[in-house]
N, C-alpha and C positions, 0 to 999 in steps of 0.2 A: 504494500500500500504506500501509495505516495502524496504526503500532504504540502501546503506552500501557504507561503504569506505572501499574499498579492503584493500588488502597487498599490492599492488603495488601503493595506494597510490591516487585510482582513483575510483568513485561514480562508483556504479552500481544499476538500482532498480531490488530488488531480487527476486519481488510476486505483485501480481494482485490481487483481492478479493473483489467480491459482497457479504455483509451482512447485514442482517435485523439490528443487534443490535452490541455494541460493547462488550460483555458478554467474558466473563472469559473463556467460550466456544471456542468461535468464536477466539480466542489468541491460545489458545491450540492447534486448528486443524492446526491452519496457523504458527506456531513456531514445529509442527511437521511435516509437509509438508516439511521444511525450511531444519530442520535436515535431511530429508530424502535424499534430494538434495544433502549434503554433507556443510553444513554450520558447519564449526566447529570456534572453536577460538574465541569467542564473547567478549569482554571488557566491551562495555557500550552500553547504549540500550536508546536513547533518545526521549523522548515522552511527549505530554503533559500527566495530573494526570487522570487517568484510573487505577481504583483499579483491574478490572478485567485484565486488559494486565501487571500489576505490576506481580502480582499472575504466572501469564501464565511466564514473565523471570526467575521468581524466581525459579519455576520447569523446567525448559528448558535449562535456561543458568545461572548453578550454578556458583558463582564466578564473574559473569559480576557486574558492576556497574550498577543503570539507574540516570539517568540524566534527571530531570523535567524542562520541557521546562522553559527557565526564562521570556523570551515574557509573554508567557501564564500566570504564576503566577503574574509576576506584573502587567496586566493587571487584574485580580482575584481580585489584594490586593488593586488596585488605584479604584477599584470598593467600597472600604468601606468608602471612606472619602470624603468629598465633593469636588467641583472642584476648589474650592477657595485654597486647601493643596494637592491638586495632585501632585505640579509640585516639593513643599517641599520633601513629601514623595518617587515621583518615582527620586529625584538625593543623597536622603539616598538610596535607591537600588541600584543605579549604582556605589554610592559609596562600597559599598558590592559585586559586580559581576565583580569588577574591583581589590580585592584583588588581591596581589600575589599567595598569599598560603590560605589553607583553616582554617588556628590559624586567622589567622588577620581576614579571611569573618568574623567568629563566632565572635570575640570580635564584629568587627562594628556592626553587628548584635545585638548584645546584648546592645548595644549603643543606636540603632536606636530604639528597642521595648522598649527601657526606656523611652528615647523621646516619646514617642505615646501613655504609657502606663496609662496615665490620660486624656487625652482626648479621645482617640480612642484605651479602652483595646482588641477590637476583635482583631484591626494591630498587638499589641504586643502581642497577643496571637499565632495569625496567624505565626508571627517568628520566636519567641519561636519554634515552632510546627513543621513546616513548610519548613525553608529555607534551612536546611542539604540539603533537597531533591534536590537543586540547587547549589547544589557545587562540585558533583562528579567531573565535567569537570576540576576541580584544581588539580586534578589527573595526569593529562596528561600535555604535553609540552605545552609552552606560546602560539605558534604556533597556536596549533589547537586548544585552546579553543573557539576563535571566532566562530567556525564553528558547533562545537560541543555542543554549551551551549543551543541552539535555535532548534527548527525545522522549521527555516524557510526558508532554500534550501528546504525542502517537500513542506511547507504550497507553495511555491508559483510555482511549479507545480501543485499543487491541485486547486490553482486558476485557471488555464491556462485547466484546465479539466472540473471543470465546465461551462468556460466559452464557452467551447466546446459542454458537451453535454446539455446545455441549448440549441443550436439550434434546436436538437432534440425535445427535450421537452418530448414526452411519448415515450419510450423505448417498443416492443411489448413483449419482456421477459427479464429476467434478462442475458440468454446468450449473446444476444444482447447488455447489455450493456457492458459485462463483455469484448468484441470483440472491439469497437469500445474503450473501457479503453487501453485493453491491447496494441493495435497500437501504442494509443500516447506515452504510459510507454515505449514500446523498443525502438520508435522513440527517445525519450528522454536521456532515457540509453546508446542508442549509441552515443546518442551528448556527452556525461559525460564520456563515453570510450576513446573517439577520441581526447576531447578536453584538458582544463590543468588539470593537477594532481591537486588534493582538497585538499590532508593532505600529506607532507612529512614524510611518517614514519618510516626514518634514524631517525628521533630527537626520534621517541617514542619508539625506539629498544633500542638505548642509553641510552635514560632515564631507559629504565628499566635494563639493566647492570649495571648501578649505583645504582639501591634501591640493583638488589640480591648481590651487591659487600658488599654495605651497610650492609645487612642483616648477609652475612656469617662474617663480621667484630665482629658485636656483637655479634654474637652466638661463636665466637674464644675468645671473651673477657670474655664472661661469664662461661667460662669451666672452 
């Protein structure tokens, strides 16, 4: 399932999709579909870590960002230490996902896998590695990063779906399921049409008149 935050500022889900695997494939057909539709303009593409749908933006949507889920990852990274350093480890993260800007994530980060890097080298490995993938959203205005950093506006329609076709239970074809998906997706879409705006993006128009002010500043200084 694939959702978006328009230009106007308001959620829309854009695609539906029964598939067996989540293959690099399976991204391709459905990010060409998308285009066909007329999807243009992409920014950032937020997702938990799938090498095959990384692959599929990067041929699709040249120029965009992605954005790895941060839920996900520390969730990933609090899976390596026991539960007696969980709570140590996941408010070093928050300390990190709560930078201003992405100079400062990077030092705390390099902070934090020093801290870790004799007891637990996988952690400091892992962030070292790892944690850029969680900071495109410092990209964008203070605003929307809350919304942006996570996929969990999706994750919790996808709850609300299984929880759905659980009553079901066996589906006699995949059309079948793909009908009784698609219902709740536009039922849902229209609530996100109708109801409040998600992301104000006067502040992200803004913002970015100020980098290309910025940009053509120093390309006049350097001449």
């Amino acid at each position: 399932m694939v959702s978006a935050a328009r230009e106007d500022g308001f959620r829309e889900i854009l695609a539906v999709e029964v598939a067996d695997t989540e293959s690099e494939a399976t991204y391709h057909e459905l990010f060409r579909s998308l285009k066909a539709r007329g999807l243009r303009g992409v920014e950032l593409v937020v997702s938990d870590d799938h090498q095959g749908l990384r692959a599929a933006v990067e041929r699709h949507f040249q120029g965009a960002s992605w954005q790895r889920c941060q839920v996900h990852y520390a969730r990933n990274l609090l899976g390596m230490v026991g539960h007696a350093r969980r709570k140590e480890l996941s408010e070093g993260l928050r300390g990190v996902f709560a930078a201003p800007n992405r100079e400062v994530a990077l030092r705390l980060a390099s902070e934090l896998a020093f801290r870790w890097r004799t007891s637990h080298p996988r952690v400091a490995q892992h962030l070292e590695e790892h944690i850029e993938e969680c900071l495109s959203c410092l990209a964008f205005p203070e605003s929307h990063r809350r919304r942006i950093r996570t996929t969990n506006g999706l994750e919790r329609f996808n709850q609300e779906l299984k929880r759905r076709t659980r009553v079901v239970r066996i589906f006699p074809n995949r059309e079948a399921c793909l009908r009784l998906v698609t219902a709740l997706a536009v039922e849902q879409s229209e609530e996100w049409v109708t109801g409040r705006r998600y992301l104000d993006m006067r502040e992200l128009k803004e913002q970015r008149r100020q980098e290309e002010r910025g940009t053509e500043e120093v390309a006049l200084m350097e001449r």
